[in-house]
N, C-alpha and C positions, 0 to 999 in steps of 0.2 A: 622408768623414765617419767620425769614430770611435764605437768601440763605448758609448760611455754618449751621445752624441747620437740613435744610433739608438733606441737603447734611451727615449730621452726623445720623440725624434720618435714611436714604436711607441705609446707610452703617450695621449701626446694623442691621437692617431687611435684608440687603444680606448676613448677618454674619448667621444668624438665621435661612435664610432656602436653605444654598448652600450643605449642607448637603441632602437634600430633590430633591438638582434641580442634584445633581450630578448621584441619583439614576436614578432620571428620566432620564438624558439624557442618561446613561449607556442602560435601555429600550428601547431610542428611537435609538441608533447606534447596538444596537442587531438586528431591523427589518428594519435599513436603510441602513446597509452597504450591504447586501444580496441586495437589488434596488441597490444599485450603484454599486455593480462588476458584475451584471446582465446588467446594461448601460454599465457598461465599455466594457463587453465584444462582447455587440453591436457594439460596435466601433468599437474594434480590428478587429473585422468579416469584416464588412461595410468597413474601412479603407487599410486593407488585401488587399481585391477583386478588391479595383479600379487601374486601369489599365491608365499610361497616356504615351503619346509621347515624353511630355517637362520631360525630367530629373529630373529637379528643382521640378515638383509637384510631382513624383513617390518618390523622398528622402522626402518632405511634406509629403503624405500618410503615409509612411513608417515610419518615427518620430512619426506621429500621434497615430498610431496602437500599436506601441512599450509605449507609455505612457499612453495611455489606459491600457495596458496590465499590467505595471507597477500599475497603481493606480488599477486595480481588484486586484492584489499579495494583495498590502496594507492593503485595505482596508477588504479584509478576516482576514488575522490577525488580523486588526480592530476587528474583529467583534468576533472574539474567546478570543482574549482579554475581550472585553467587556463581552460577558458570565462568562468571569473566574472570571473577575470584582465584577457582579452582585451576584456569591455565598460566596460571601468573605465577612460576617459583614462589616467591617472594611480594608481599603485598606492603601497602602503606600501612601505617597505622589506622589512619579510619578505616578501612577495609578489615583489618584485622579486629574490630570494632563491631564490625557487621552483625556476629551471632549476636552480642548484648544489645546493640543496636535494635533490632527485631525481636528481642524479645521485650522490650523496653515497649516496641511500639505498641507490639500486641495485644503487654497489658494497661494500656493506655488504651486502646481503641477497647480494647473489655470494659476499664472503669466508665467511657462517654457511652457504649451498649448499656450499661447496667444501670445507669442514671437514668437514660429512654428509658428503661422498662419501669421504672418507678412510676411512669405516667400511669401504667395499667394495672401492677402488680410490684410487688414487694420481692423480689427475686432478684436472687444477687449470682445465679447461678453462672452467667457470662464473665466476673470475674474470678470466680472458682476454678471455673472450669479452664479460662488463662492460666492461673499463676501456677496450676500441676499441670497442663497441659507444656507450659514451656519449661518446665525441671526437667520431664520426662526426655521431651524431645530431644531438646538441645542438653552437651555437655558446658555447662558453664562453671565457673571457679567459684569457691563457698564468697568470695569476698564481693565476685560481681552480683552474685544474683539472692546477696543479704543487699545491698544497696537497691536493686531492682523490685525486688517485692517489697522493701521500706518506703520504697518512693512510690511505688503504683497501691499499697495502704493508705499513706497519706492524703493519695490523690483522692482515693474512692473515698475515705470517711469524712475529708472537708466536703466531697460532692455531696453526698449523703446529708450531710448537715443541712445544706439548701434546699433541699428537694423532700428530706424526710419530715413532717410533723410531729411525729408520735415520738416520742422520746423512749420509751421503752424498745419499740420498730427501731429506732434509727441507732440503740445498745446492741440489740438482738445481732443487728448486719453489722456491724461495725465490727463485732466479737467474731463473728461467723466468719466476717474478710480474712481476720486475724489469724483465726485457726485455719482456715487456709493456706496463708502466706507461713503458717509453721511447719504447716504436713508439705506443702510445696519446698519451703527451703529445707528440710530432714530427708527427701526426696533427691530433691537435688544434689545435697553434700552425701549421700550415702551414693550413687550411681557415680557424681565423681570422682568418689575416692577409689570404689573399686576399679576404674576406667584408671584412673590413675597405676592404682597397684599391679594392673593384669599389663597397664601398655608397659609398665617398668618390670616388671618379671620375663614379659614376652622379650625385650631388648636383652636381658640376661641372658636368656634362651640363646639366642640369636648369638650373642657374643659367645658364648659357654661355646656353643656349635661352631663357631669360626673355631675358638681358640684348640675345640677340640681336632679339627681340620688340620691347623696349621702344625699342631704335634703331631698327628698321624702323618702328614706329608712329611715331618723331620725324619721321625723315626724310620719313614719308606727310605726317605735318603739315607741316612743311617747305615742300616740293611743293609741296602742295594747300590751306593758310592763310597767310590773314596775318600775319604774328608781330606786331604791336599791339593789333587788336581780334581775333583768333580766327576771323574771318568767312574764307567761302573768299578765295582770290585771284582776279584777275583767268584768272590760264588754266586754274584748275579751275571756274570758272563758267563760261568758253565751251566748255570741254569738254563739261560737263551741261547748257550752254543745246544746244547742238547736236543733244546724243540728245534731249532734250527737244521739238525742234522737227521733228528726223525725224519723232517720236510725233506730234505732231499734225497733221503733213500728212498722212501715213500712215492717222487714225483719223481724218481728218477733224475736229477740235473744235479748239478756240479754245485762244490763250494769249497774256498780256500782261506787259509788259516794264516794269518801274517805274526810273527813273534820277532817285535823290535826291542835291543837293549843296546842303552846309548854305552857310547866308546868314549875311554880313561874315565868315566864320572867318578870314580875314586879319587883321579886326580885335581878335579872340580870340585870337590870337598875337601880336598887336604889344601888346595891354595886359595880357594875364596872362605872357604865358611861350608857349614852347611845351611846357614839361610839361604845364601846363593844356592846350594845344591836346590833346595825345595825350589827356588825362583826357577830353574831350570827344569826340572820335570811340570809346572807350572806351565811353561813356555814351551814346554815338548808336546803336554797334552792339547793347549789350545790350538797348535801348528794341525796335529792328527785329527782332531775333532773337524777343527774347517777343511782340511783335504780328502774327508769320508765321504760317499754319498748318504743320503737319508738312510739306506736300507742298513748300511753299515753297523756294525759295533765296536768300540776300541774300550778297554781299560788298563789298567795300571795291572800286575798281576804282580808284582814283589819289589820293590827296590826299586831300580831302575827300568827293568823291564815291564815292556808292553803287547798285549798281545791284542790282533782286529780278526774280526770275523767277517767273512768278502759271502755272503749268500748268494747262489745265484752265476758264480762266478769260477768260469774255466781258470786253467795254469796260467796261458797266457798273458790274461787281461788284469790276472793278480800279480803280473810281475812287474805288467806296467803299471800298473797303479803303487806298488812297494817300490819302485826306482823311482816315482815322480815326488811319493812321500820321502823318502831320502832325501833326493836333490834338494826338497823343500826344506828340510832341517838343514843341511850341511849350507845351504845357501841364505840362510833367514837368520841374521845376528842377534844376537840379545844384547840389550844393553846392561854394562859394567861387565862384562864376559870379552876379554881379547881374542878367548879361541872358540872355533866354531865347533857345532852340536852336532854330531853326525850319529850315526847307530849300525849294526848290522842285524843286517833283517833275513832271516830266516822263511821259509814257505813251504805248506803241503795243501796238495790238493785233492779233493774226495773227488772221484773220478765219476759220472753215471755206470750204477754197475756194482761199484765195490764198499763194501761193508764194514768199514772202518769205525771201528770206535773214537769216539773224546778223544780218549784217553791217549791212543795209540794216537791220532792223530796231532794231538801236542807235541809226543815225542818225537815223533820224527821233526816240528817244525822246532821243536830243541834243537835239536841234531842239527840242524839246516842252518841255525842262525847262529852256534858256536863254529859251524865250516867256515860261513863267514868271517867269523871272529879269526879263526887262523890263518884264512887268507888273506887277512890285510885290514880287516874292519871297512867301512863304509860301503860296502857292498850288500846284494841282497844273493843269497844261494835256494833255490827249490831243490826239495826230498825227492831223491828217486825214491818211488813204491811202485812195486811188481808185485802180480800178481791179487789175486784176492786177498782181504781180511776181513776178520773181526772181529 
């Protein structure tokens, strides 16, 4: 890859996650600026107290402690700013401004620190110690804080030129700013970028893991539903009829077994289509589903036929719940269908007591639901079972 693709690839990925670094750095000036107006006001104390004979160092001191003092003012605002920042979805542009904003100041109040200290000493350490000091901290973009160290060089080596005599002294610092504002900007663009590459890997992550979610949940539905009406399938019903039927041999109580198949759907295929046919079991299953309680189970078990599992639930109150399913289909039109959807429904009930397999238990609600079938369809018929099984 060549160097202006990199360079274009670098730029979208800092388009992509300055959104992310602005947050950040908004968190880190909330618990940084509270340390530096705690420094600064170290100074102003320490700065205060010193006591000297020469004039010249007591206006030093005294400049000193005042610009400390100044930079705690600031940087609290700083930092109330940045809270106000961090509850705000969405900020203005100056606000979004803020981290360069402050680091801009900082090294600005470094360059007029570093000039003070020219009064006593040749020490340029307060801008040094700025311009890595805000690489470090803060996340900023290679483009903002080449402009930021360009312009706080600037500032110190014109300052420097007023204030320095010695021309050699005045190369020495000027070189020294320099190579600062180098290992500061190579600092900054190296934390960047990784900041960049980890927040963009970590979003892959993330997405990878959705995307891997959302195929595990296919493939669960897959499995476990029918792909026409939604209803479970045939082997994730006898799965949960089976724990189901453990349960209630086990706890002793009752549970009945409903096997509805609709009546003529032959005939519903040979004169609409079988698009209409799916639209109709479609319309079957969503009828069953809304008239189940929670506890309920229904699915599709072949063709047309449907079979629910009633937990919990004596002969009785499973008869009236399969007459009021009924009624509910044979009474609920579908539209472009002239005839109504009816079924006959079949019933066996596990008794407290008796030892009835699955297995056995289906066929007799066979049995139950093709009596039906002969007796006229639309009806529901319950299995006699006598006796023990299993």
């Amino acid at each position: 890859m060549t160097l202006p693709d990199t360079l274009r690839r670098w730029a979208e990925e800092d388009r992509q996650v300055q959104e992310a670094a602005y947050r950040r750095n908004l968190q880190i000036l909330g618990i940084a600026s509270w340390s530096v107006v705690a420094l600064n006001l170290l100074h102003v104390l320490v700065f205060a107290l010193m006591r000297f004979d020469d004039p010249l160092r007591s206006a030093w001191a005294h400049q000193i402690a005042v610009a400390h003092g100044v930079m705690a003012v600031l940087m609290s605002a700083m930092g109330w700013l940045s809270r106000r920042a961090q509850a705000t979805p969405s900020s203005a542009l100056p606000m979004r401004l803020l981290p360069e904003g402050i680091s801009a100041l900082v090294l600005a109040w470094a360059v007029v620190l570093t000039v003070m200290d020219q009064a006593v000493s040749t020490s340029i350490n307060a801008f040094v110690n700025a311009a890595i000091g805000i690489s470090i901290v803060f996340l900023l973009r290679p483009r903002s804080i080449v402009v930021i160290l360009a312009l706080g060089w600037c500032a110190l080596a014109w300052s420097l030129g007023w204030t320095t005599e010695n021309p050699a002294l005045l190369t020495t610092n000027r070189m020294n700013a320099a190579s600062a504002c180098a290992l500061a900007l190579l600092v900054g663009v190296l934390l960047w970028r990784r900041y960049a590459q980890t927040e963009l890997l970590q979003r892959a992550l993330t997405e990878s893991n959705r995307q891997l979610e959302r195929q595990h949940a296919e493939l669960e539905t897959l499995a476990t539903r029918d792909p026409l009406t939604g209803l479970l399938n045939r082997r994730e019903f006898v799965r949960q009829a089976e724990l189901e039927l453990a349960r209630a041999k086990r706890q002793g109580s009752a549970l009945s077994l409903l096997m509805a198949d609709l009546d003529h759907f032959k005939s519903i295929n040979d004169r609409f289509g079988h698009p209409t046919g799916d639209a109709v079991l479609r319309h079957v299953a969503q009828l069953m589903s809304h008239s189940l309680r929670k506890t309920d189970s229904v699915a599709r078990f072949g063709g047309e036929e449907f079979v629910l599992l009633l937990p919990d639930t004596p002969e009785a109150e499973a008869l009236r719940l399969a007459d009021k399913l009924r009624r509910t289909l044979a009474e609920t039109p579908m539209a472009g269908l002239d005839t109504p959807v009816s079924a006959s429904i079949g019933l066996a009930c596990l008794h407290a007591g008796d030892h009835l397999t699955l297995d056995a238990l289906l066929q007799h609600t066979d049995q139950a639901m093709y009596q039906a079938k002969r007796q006229g369809r639309n009806q529901t018929v319950a299995a006699k079972i006598s006796g023990p099984h299993s």
